[in-house]
ROBAMI-766950 format. One record per residue: residue number from 1; x negated, y negated, z of N, C-alpha, C in turn; residue in one letter. Coordinates in pm, 1 decimal. Each point is the difference from the previous one (the first is absolute). Layout:
<rs>
R    k       n.u       n.v       n.w      ca.u      ca.v      ca.w       c.u       c.v       c.w  r
R  NUM         X         Y         Z         X         Y         Z         X         Y         Z  a
...
</rs>
This chain:
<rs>
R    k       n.u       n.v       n.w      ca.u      ca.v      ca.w       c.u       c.v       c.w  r
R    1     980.7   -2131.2    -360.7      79.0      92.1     -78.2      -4.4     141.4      58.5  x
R    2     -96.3      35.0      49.9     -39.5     173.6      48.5      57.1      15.4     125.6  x
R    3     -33.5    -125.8      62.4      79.6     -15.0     142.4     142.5      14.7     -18.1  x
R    4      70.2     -81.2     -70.5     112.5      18.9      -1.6     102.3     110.4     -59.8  x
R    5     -73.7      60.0     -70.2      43.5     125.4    -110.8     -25.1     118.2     174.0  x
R    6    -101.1       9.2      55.0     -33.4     101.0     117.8     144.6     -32.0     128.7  x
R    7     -14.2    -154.3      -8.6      95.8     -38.6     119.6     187.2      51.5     -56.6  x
R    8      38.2      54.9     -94.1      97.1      -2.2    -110.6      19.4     181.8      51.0  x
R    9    -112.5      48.8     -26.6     -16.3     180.2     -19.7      69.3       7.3     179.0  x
R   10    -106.5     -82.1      78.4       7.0      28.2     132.1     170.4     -37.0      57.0  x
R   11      18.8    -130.5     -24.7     148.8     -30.2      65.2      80.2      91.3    -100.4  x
R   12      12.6      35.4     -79.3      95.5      98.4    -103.9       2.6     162.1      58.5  x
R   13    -121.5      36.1     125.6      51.6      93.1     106.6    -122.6      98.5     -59.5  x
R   14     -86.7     -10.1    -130.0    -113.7      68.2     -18.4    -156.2     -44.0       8.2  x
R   15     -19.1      48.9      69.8    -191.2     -42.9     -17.5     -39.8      97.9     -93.9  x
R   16    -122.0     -63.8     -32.7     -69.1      41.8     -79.0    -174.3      61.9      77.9  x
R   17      -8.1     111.8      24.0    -189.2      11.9      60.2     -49.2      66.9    -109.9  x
R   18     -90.0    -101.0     -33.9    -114.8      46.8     -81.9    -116.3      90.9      58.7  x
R   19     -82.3      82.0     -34.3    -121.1      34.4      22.7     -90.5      53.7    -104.8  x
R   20    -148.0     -40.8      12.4     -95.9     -25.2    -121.7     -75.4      87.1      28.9  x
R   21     -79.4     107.7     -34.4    -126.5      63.7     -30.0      15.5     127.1     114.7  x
R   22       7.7      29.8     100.1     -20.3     109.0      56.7     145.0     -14.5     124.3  x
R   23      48.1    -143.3       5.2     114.5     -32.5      76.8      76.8      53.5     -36.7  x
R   24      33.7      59.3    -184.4     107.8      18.7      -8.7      44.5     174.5      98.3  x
R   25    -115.5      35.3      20.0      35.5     129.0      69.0     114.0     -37.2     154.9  x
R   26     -21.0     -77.4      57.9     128.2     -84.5     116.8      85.2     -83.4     -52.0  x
R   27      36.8     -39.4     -99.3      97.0      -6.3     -57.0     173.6      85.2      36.0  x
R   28      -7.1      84.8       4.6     112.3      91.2      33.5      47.8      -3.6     116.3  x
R   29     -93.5      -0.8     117.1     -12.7     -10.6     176.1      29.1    -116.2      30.1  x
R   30     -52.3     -93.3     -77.5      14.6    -138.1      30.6     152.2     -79.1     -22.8  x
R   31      84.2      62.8    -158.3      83.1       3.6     -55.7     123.5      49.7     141.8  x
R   32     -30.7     108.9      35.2      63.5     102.3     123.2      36.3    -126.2     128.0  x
R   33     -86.5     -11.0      19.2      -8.7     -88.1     151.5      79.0    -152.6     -92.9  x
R   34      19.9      -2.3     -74.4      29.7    -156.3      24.3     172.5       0.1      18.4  x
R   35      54.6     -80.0       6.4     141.5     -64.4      92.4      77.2     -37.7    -120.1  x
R   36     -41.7      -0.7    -184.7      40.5     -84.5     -54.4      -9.0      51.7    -120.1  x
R   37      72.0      33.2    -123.8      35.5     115.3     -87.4    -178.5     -78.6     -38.7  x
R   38     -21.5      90.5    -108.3    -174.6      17.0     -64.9       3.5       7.9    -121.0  x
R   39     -72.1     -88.8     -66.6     -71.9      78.9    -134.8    -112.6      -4.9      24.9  x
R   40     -78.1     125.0     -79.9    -158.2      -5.6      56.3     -44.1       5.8    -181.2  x
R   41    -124.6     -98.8       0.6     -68.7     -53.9    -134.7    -122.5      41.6      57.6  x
R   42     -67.5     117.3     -86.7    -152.0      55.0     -16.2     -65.7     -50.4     -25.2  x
R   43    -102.1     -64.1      23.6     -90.9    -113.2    -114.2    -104.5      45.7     -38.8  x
R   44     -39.6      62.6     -82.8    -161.4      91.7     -41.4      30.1      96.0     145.7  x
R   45      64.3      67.7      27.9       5.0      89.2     122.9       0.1     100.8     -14.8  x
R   46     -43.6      99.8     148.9      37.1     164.6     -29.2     157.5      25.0      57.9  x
R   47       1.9     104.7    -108.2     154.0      18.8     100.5     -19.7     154.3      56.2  x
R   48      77.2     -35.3     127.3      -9.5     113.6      89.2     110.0     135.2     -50.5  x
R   49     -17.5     112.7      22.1      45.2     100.9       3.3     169.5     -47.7      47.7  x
R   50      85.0     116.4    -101.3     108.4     -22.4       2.0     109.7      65.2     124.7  x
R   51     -82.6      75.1     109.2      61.2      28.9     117.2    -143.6      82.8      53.9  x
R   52      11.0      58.7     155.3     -57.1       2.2      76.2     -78.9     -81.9      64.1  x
R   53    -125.5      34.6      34.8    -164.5    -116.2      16.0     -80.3      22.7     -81.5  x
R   54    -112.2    -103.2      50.5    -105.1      -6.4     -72.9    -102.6     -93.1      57.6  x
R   55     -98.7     -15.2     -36.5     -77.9     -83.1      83.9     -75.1    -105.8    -131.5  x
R   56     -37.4    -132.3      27.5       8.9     -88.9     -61.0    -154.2       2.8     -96.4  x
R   57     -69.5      74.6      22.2    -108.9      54.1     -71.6      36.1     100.3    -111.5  x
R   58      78.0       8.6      37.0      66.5     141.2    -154.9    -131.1      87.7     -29.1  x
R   59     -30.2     -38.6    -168.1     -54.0      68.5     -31.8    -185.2     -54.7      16.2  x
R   60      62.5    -141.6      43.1    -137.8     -81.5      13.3    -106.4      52.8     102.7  x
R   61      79.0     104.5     103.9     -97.7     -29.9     198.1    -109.7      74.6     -76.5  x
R   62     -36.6      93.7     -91.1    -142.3      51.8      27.7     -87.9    -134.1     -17.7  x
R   63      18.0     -60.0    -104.1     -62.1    -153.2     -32.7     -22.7     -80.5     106.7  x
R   64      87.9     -10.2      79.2      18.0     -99.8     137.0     -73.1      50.8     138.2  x
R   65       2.9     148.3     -56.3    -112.0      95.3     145.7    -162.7     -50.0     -37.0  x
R   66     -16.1     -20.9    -112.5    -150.8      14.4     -56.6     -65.8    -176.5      13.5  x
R   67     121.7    -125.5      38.8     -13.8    -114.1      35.9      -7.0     -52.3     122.7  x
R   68      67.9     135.6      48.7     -35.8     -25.8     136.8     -78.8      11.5      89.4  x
R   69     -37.1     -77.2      86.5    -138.0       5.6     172.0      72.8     -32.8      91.1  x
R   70       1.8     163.3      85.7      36.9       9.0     114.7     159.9     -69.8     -29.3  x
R   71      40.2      28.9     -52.2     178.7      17.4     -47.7      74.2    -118.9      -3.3  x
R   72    -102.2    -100.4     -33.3      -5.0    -134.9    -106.7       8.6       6.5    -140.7  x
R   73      89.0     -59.5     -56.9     -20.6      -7.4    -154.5     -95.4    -213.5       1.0  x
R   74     -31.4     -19.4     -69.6     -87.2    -138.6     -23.7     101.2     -52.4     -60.7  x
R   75      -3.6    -153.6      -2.5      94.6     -73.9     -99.5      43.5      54.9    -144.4  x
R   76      84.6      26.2     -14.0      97.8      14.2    -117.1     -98.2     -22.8    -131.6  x
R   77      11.2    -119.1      -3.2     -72.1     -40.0     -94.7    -184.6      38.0     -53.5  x
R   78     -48.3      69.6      96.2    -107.0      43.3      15.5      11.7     214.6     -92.3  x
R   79     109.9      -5.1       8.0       8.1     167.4     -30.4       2.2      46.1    -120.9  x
R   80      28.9    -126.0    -109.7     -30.9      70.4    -129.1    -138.7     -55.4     -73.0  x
R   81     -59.6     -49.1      77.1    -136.5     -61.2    -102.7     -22.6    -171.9      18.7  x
R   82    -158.3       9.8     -71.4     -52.0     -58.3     -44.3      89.2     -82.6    -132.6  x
R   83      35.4    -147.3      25.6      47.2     -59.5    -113.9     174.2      -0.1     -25.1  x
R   84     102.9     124.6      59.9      54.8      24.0     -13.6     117.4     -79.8      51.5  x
R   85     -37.6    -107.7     143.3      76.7     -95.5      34.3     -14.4    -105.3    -125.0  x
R   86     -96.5     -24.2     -16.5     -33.0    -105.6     -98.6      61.2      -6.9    -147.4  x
R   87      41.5     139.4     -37.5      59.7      26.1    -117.0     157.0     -63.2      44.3  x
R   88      44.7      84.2      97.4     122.4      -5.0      96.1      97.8    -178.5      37.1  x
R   89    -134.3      -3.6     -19.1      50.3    -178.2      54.5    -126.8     -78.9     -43.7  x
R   90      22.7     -75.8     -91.1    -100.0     -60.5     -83.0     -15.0    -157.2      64.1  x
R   91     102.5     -54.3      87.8     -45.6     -88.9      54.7     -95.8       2.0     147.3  x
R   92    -113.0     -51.0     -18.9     -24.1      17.9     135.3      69.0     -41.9     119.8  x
R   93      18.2     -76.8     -24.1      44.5    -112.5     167.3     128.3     101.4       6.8  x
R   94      81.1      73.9     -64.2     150.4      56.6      47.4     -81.3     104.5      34.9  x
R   95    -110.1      72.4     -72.0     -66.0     154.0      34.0     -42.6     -20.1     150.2  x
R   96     -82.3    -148.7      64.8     -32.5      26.6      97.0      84.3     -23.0      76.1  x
R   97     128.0    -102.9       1.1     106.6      29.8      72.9      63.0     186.4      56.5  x
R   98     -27.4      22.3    -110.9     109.4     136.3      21.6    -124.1      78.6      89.1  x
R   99    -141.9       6.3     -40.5     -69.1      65.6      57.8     -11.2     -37.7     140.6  x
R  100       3.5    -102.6      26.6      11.6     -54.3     186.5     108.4      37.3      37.7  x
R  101      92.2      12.6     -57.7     124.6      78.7      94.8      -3.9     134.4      53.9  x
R  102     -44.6      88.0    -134.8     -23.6     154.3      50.5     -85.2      36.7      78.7  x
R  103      66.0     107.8      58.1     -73.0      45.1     126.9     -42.9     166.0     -15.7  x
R  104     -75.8      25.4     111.9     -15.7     167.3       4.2     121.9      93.0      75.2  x
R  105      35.3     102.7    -125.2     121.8      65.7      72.4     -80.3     189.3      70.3  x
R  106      99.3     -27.8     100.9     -40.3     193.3      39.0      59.0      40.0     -61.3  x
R  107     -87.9     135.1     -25.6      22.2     113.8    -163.9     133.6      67.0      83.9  x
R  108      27.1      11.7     121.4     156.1      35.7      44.8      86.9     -72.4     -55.0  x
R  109      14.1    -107.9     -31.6      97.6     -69.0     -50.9      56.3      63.5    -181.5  x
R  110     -77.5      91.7     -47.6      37.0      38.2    -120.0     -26.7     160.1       8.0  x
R  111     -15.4      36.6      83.1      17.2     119.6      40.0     129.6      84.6     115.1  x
R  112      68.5    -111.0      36.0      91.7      16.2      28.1     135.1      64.5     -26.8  x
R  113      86.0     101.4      51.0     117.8       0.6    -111.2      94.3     -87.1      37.2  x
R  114     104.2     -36.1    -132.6     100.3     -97.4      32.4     154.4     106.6     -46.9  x
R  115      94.2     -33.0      84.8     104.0      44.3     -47.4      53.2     -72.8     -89.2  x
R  116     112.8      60.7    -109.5      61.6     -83.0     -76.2     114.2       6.7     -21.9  x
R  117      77.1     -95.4      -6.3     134.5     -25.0      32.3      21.5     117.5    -105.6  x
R  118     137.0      76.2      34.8      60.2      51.4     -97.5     100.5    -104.1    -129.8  x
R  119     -26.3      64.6     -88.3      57.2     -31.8    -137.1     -47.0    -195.4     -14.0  x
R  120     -96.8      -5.2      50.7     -91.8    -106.1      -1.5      43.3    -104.3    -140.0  x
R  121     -73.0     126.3    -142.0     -29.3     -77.3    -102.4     175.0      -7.2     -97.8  x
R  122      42.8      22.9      79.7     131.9     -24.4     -48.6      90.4    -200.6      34.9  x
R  123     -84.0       8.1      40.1      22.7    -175.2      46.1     -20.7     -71.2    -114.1  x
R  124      50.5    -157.4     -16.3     -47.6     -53.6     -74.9    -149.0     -22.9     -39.6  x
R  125     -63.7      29.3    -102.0    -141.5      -7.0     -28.4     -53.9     -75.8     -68.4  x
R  126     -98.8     -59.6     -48.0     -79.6     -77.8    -107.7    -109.2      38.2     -11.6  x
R  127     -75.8      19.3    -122.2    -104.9      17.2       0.7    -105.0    -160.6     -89.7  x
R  128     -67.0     -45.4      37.6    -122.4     -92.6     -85.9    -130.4      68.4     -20.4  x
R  129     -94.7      15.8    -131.5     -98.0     112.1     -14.4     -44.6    -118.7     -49.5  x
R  130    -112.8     -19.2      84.4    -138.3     -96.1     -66.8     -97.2      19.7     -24.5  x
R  131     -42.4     183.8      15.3    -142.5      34.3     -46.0      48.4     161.9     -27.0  x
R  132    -102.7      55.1     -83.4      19.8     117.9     -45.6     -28.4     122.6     131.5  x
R  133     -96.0     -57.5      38.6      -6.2      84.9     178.3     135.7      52.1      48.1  x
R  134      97.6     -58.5      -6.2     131.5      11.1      58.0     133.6      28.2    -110.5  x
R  135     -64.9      72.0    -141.6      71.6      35.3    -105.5     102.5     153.0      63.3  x
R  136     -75.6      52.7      63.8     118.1     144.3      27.6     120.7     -74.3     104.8  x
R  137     -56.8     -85.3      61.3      98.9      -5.7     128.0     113.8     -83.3    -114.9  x
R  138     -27.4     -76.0     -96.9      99.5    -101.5     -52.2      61.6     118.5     -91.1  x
R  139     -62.5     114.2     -36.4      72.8      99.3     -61.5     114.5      86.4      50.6  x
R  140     -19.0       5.7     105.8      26.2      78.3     136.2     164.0     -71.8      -2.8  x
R  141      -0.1    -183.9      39.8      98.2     -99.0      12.6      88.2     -17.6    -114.4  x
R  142     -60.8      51.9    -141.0      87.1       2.5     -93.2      93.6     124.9      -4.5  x
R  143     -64.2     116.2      39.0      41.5     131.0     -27.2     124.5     -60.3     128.3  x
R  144      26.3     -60.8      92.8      46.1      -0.1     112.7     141.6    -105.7     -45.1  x
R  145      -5.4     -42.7    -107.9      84.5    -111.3     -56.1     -39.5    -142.4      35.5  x
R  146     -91.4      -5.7      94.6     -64.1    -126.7      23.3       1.5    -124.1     -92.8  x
R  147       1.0     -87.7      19.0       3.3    -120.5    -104.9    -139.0     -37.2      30.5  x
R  148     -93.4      21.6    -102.6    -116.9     -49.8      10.5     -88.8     -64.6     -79.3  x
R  149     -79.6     -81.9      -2.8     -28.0    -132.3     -84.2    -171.7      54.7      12.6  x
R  150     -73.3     -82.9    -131.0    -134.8      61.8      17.3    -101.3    -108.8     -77.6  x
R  151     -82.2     -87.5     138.6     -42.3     -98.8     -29.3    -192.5      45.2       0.7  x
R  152     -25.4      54.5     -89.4    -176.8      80.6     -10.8     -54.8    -102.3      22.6  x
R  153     -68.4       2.2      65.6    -116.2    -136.0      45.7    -102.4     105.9      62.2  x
R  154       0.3     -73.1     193.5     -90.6      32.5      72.7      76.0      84.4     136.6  x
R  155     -25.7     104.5      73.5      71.6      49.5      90.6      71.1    -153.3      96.4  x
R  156    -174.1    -120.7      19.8      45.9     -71.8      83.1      45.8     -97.5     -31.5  x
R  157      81.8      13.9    -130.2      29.4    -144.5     -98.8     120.9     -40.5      82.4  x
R  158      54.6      18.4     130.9      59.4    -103.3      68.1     -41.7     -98.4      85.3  x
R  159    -125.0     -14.7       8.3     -70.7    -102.8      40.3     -75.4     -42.7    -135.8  x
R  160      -7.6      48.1     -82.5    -106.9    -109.0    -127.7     124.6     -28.6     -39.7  x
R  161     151.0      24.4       0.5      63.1     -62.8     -74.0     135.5     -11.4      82.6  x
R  162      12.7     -38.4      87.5     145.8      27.9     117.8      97.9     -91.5     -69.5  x
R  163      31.0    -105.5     -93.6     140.0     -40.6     -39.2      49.2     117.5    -107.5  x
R  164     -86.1      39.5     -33.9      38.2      69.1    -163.4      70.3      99.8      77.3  x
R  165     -94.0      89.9      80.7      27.3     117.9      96.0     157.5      13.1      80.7  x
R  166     -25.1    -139.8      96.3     139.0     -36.4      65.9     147.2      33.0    -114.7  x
R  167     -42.0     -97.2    -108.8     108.9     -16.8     -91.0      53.3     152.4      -9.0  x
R  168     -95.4      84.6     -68.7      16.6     110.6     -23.6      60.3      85.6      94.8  x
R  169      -1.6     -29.4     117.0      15.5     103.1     119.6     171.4     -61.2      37.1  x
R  170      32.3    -133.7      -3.2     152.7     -38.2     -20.9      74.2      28.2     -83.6  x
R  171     -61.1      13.0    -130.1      96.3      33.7    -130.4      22.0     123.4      -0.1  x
R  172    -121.7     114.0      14.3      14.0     117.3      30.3     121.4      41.5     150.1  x
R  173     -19.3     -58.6      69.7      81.7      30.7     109.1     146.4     -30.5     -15.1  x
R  174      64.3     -79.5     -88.9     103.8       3.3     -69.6       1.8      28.1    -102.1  x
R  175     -63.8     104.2     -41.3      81.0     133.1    -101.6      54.7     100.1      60.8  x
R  176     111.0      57.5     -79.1      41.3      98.2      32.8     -21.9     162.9     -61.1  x
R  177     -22.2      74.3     121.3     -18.9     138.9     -69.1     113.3      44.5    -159.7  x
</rs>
């Protein structure tokens, strides 16, 4: 069903790029470069500034300077605590999946500036808000006319719960502003 509802958006001449948790900041760039009209769907995301640059640490890099050795940040999952994956993702076997994937990023990579397309957030938009962490940015998407849906769980409740999530992220993506 998801396949085919995605394969529908795509041959009908629109894709759809999602991005979740700190992705949504390339969202816009990514949107830019592609070959093929866009809607872009936020998922618990930040959203980037509405013209010029910015660098993908925002307001976060002092936090991300104080994690870092020798201009390493440590696995992702290692930066907010004790317990805090575990809250995050209550299954183990998916927690240690996700944890074997991540890797160590250089603190350049969010210290960087990025340009941003002009009149960016004027594109088709969506917003999905699955944790209160990410309440201004879904405020931000409403003030913006955004069509946005608000499923409170867990930031990473698209892996403790990816059909519910998916569903949500198709139905949402066919609404209209």
């Amino acid at each position: 069903m998801f396949i085919d509802a995605a394969r529908d958006r795509v041959s009908a001449g629109t894709a759809m790029i999602a991005g979740h948790s700190g992705a949504g900041f390339f969202l816009p760039s990514i949107a830019a470069a592609s070959s093929t009209s866009t809607q872009l769907l936020f998922v618990d995301a930040g959203i980037p500034p509405t013209r010029g640059s910015a660098t993908p640490g925002g307001d976060f890099i002092d936090r991300l300077r104080t994690l870092s050795s020798d201009g390493i940040l440590p696995r992702w999952s290692t930066w907010w605590g004790e317990g805090v994956m575990e809250r995050l993702v209550p299954d183990w076997g998916v927690r240690a999946r996700i944890e074997a994937e991540l890797f160590e990023m250089p603190l350049e990579f969010y210290e960087r500036s990025v340009e941003l397309p002009d009149q960016w957030h004027d594109a088709p938009s969506r917003y999905l808000l699955l944790s209160e962490g990410y309440r201004s940015d879904a405020t931000t998407a409403i003030s913006w006319g955004w069509p946005t849906r608000e499923l409170l769980g867990a930031h990473l409740d698209l892996v403790n719960h990816p059909g519910v999530i998916a569903r949500s992220m198709l139905e949402l993506s066919a609404t209209t502003p």
